[in-house]
C-alpha positions in Angstrom: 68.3 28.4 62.6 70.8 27.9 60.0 73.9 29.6 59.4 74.4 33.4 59.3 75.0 34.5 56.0 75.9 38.5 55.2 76.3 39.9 52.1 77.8 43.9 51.5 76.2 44.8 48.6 72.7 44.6 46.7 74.0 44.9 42.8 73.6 42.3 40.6 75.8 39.9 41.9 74.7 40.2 45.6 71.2 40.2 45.1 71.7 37.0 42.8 73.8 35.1 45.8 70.7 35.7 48.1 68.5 34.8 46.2 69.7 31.6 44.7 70.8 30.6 48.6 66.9 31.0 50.0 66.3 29.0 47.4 68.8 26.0 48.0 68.4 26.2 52.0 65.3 27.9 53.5 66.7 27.6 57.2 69.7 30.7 56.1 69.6 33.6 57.9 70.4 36.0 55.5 71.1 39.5 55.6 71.8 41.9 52.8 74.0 45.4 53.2 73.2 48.0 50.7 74.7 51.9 51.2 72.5 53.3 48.6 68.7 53.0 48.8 68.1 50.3 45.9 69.0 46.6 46.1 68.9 44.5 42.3 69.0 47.5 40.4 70.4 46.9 36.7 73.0 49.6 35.7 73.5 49.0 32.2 70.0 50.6 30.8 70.5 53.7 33.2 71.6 56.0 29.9 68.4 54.8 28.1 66.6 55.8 31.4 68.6 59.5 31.8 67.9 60.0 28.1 63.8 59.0 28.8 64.0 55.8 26.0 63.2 54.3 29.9 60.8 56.8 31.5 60.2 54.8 34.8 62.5 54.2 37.4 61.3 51.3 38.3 62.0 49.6 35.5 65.6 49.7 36.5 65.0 47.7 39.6 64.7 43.5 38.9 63.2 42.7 42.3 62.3 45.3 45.2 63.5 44.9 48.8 60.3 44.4 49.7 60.4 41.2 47.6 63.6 40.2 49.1 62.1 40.1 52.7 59.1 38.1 51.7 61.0 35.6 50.9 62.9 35.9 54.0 66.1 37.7 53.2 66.8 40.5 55.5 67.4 43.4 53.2 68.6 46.8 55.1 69.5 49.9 52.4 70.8 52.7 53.7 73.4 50.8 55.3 77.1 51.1 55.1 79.8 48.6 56.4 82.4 50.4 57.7 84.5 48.0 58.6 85.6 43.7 59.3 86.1 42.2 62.3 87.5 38.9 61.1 88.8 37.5 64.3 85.7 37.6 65.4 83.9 36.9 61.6 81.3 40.2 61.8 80.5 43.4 60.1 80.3 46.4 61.6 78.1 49.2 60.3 78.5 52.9 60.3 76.1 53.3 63.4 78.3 50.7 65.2 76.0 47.8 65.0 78.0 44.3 64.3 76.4 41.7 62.6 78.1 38.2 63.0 78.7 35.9 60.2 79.1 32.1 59.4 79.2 33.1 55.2 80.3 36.4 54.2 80.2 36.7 50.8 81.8 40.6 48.8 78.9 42.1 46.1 81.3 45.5 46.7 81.3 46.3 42.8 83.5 48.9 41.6 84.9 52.8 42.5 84.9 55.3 39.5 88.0 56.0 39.1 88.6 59.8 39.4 91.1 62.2 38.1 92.0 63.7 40.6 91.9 67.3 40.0 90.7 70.5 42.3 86.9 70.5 41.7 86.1 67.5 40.5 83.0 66.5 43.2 81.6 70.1 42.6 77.7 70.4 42.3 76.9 69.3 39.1 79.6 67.1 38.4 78.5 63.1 38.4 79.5 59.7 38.3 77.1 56.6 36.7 77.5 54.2 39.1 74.3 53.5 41.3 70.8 53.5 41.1 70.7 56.9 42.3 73.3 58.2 40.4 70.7 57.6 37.2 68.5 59.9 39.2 70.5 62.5 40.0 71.5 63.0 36.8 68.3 63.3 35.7 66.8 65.5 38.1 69.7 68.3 37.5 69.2 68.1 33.8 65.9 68.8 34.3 66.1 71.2 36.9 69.4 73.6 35.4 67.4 73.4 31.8 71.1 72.0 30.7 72.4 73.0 27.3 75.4 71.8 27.8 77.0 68.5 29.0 81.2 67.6 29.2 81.9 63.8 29.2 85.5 63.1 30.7 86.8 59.4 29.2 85.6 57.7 26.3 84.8 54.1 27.2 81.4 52.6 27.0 79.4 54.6 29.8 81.0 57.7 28.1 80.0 56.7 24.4 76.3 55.9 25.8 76.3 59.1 28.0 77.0 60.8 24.5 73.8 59.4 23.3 71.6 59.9 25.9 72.5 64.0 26.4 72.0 64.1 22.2 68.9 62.4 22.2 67.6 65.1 24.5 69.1 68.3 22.3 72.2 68.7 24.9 75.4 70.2 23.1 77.8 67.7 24.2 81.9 67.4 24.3 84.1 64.2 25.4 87.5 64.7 26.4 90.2 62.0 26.2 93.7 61.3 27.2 93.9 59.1 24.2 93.5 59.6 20.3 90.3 57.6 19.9 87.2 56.2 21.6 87.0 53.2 22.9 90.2 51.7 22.3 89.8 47.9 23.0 88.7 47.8 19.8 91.3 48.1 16.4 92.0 51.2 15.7 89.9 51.4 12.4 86.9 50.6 14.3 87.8 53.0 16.9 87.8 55.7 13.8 84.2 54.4 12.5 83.0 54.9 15.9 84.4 58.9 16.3 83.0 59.8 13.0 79.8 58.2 14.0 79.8 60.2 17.5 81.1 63.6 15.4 78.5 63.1 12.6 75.9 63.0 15.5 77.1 66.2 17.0 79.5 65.4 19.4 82.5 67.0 20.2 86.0 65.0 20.4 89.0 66.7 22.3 92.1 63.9 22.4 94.8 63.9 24.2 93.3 66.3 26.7 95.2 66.7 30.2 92.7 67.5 32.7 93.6 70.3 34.9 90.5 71.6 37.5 87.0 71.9 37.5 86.0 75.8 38.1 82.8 77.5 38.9 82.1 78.8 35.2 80.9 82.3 34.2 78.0 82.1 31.4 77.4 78.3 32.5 77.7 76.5 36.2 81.1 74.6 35.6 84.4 75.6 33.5 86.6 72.3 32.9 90.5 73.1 33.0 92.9 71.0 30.4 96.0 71.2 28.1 93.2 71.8 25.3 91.7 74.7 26.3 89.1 75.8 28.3 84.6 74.9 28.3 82.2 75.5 30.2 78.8 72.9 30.5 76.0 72.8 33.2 76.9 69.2 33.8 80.3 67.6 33.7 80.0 63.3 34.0 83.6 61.3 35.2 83.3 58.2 33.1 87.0 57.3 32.9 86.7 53.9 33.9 86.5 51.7 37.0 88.8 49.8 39.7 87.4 47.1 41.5 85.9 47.6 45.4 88.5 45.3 47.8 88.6 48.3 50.5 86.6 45.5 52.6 88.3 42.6 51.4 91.7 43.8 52.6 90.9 44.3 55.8 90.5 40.8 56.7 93.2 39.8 53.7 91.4 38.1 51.4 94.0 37.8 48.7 93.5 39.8 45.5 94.2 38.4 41.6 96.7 39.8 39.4 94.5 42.5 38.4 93.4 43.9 41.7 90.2 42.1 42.4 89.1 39.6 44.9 90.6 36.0 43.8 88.1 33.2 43.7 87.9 29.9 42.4 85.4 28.2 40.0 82.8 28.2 43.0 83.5 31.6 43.7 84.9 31.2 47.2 88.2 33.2 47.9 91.3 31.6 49.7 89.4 32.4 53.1 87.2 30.1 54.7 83.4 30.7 53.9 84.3 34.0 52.2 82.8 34.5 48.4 83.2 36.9 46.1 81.2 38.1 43.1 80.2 40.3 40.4 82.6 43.5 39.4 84.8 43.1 43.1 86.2 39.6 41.9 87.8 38.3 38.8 86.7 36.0 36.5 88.2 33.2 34.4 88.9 33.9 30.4 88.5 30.6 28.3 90.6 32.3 26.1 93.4 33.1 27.5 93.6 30.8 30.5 93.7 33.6 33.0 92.4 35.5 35.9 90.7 39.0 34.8 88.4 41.2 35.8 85.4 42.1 33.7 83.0 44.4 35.4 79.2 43.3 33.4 76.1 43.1 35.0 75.5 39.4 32.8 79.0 37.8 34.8 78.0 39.5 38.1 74.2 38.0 37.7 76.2 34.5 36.9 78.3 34.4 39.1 76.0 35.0 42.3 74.2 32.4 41.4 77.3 30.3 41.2 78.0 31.7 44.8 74.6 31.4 46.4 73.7 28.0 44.9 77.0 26.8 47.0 76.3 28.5 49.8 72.8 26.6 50.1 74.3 23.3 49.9 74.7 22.8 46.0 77.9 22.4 43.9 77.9 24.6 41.3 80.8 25.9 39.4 81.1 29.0 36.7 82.9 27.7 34.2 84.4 31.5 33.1 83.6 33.9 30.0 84.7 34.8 26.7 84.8 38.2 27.3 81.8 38.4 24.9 80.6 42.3 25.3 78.8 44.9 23.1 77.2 48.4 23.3 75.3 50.7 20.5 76.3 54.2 19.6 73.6 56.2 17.8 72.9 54.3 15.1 76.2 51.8 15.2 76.2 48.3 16.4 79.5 47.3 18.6 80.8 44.3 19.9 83.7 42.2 20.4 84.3 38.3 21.8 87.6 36.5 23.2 91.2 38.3 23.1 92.7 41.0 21.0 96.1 40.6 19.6 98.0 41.7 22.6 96.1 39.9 24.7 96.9 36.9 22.6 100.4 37.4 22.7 100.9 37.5 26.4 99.1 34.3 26.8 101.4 32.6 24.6 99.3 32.4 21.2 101.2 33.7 17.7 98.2 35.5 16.8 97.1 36.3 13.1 94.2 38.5 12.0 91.9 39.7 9.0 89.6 41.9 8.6 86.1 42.1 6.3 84.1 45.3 5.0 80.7 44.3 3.4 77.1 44.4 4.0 75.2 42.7 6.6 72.6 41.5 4.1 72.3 39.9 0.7 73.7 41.9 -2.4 70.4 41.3 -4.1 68.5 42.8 -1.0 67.8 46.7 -1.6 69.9 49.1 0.5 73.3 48.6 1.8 73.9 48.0 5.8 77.5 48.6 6.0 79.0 46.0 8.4 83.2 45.1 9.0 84.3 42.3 10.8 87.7 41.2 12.6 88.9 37.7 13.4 92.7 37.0 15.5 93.5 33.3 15.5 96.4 31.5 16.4 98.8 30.8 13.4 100.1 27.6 15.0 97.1 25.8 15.6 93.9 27.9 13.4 92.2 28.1 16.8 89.9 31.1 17.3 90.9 33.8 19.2 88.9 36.7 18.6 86.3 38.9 17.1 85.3 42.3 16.6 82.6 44.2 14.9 81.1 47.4 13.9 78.0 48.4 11.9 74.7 49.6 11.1 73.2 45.9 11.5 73.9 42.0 12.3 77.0 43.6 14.4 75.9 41.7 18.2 74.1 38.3 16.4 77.5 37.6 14.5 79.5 38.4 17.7 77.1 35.9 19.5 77.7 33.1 17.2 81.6 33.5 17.3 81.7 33.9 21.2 79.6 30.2 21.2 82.6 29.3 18.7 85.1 30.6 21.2 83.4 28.6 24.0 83.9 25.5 22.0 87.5 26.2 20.8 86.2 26.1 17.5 89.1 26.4 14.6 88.5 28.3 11.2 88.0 25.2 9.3 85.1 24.8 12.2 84.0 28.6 11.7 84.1 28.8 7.8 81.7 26.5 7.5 79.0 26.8 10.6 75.7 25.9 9.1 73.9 29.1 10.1 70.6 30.1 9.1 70.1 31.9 5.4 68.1 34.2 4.0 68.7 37.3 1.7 67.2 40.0 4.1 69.9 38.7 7.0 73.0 37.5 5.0 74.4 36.5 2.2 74.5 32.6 1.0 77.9 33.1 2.6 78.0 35.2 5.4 80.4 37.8 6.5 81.6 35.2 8.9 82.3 32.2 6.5 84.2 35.1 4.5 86.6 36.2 7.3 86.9 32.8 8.6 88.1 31.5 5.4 90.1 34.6 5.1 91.8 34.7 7.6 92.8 30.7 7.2 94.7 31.5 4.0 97.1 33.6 5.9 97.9 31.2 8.2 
């Protein structure tokens, strides 16, 4: 037999690790740890699936454990490592059993991060983070008849939750310790995407402090804050995330600068035959030259296979991201590629930005499909930096072609005139990127 390999945790990036290692070296034993009862389950369409756009579960799942073991991976859900033995290089489960490892590689993902008030894991209050979270969720809506749902944060699982609870005629409120929703994004765009979540019936409450979750009076729940006072049959936590290392540190695998699991460009971590991937680890910007974390499904998928292609005998490398990322809000487009302006200035750029308000199509097309676009470059050397966009269409293909120019340090000269493909119902003759590009180049 070959060597033991153990991996804790079947997301994305785990299941991607054992399967790309079966395939480079059949003579692994390999064994997968999963705490919840789902292995290769992909998180990103569980809104669509709450909100019934996705009406079978299984669509949610890329390959079954079944599948896993008849390819010979030992999958075994339901099972929690409780703890690390690294002098002696095993696992120990929650029932006491220790596994022994040659290759242990960290699919841990990420924790919700929680605000820590009295009743916040009351029934009826939920997290999105696993498989059967989605179902959960589900299940009570259906079960409570629930007319009214409270979303606490205002990031991208909270701007999707919106959605979802709309599309199936909840009343819905978001509260927010900030002034706007998802505020990566410039503060104009930030303000397209409110009114967009207002106009579709959604309530925004900024600057709220949250105070307790309370068993309510007309409805189950009663959330506390500096803002008042409202009751909902469901309350969802979706203020963000903090990357899983409770493992990791026990054995001191060293973390990054941003509290995840450092790794190299072959995903190993300072330990010997210890890996890391997916939302647990960090990741390399191309951008900015450094370290970061960047919890997708896409990276974690990439990166296991990175991981498990070494672990089989190959030598691959992932050569790191451009942050490229975007989500839809009712009937907004929004996405956004490389660095932001502060970003830019703590890796040492002079950065330099414009920004472009137009339509996604021709002029002489019918119909007008609002779309406005932001580029940051540096002003030393016209190098591209970043992107951001927002609108009703052509949003995520323009942020597509600039994150391909951000992979290949592309300048504005480069960018202002890309040959890209023409035709009145997609774009002008020049696009809204040649516009911005060249835009942005005069201030320079």
């Amino acid at each position: 037999m070959g060597k033991n390999v153990v991996i804790i945790g079947g997301g994305a990036g785990g299941a991607s690790a054992a399967a790309e290692a079966r395939r480079g070296d059949p003579s692994l034993s390999i064994i997968m740890l999963e705490e919840d009862e789902q292995v290769s389950f992909t998180a990103c369409p569980m809104p669509y699936f709450i909100s019934d756009a996705i009406k079978d579960p299984k669509r949610l799942i890329a390959r079954t454990p079944e599948k896993f073991i008849e390819t010979g991976v030992d999958v075994r859900i339901n099972h929690r490592v409780e703890e690390i033995d690294g002098k002696n290089a095993s696992v120990i489960l929650s029932g006491g059993e220790k596994i022994p490892w040659d290759v242990l590689v960290f699919g841990t993902g990420m924790n919700v991060r929680m605000p820590g008030i009295p009743g916040e894991e009351m029934e009826g209050v939920f997290s999105l983070r696993e498989y059967n979270d989605s179902i959960r969720i589900k299940n009570w809506l259906k079960e409570t008849n629930c007319r009214k749902a409270i979303i606490l944060g205002a990031g991208f699982i909270a701007l999707e939750m919106s959605e979802s609870f709309r599309t199936l005629g909840i009343e819905t409120s978001m509260y927010y310790r900030g002034n706007l929703p998802a505020s990566r994004w410039d503060t104009e765009y930030s303000q397209i995407i409110l009114d967009e979540i207002t106009r579709n019936g959604v309530t925004f409450v900024p600057q709220a402090k949250l105070k307790a979750i309370e068993k309510g009076s007309s409805l189950r729940l009663r959330l506390v804050t500096s803002e008042g006072e409202e009751e909902a049959d469901v309350i969802l936590h979706a203020l963000g995330v903090t990357p899983n290392v409770k493992l990791a540190s026990q054995i001191d695998v060293p973390l990054g600068k941003t509290g995840a699991i450092g790794v190299n460009f072959s995903q190993k971590t300072a330990l010997e035959g210890v890996y890391a991937v997916g939302d647990c680890s960090e990741t390399f910007n191309r951008v900015s030259r450094r370290w970061v974390n960047l919890p997708l499904g896409d990276i974690a998928n990439k990166q296991g296979r990175v991981a498990g292609n070494n672990i089989g005998g190959g030598s691959l490398i992932f050569p790191g991201v451009v942050a490229a990322q975007s989500f839809k809000i009712f009937d907004l487009e929004v996405a956004s590629a490389g660095i932001d302006e502060k970003e830019a200035l703590k890796a040492g750029f002079h950065p330099v930005s414009a920004k472009l308000t137009g339509n996604a199509i021709a002029a002489s097309m019918p119909g007008n499909k609002k779309l406005s676009l932001k580029l940051i470059a540096d002003k030393a050397s016209g190098r591209l930096l970043g992107a951001q966009a927002v609108g009703e269409r052509g949003v995520v293909n323009r942020i597509n072609i600039l994150s391909a120019a951000l992979w290949g340090n592309m300048t504005l000269d480069d960018v202002g005139y890309l040959d890209l493909a023409y035709a009145p119902p997609f774009s002008g003759a020049w696009d809204p990127i040649h516009i911005a590009a060249q835009t942005l180049k005069r201030k320079l």
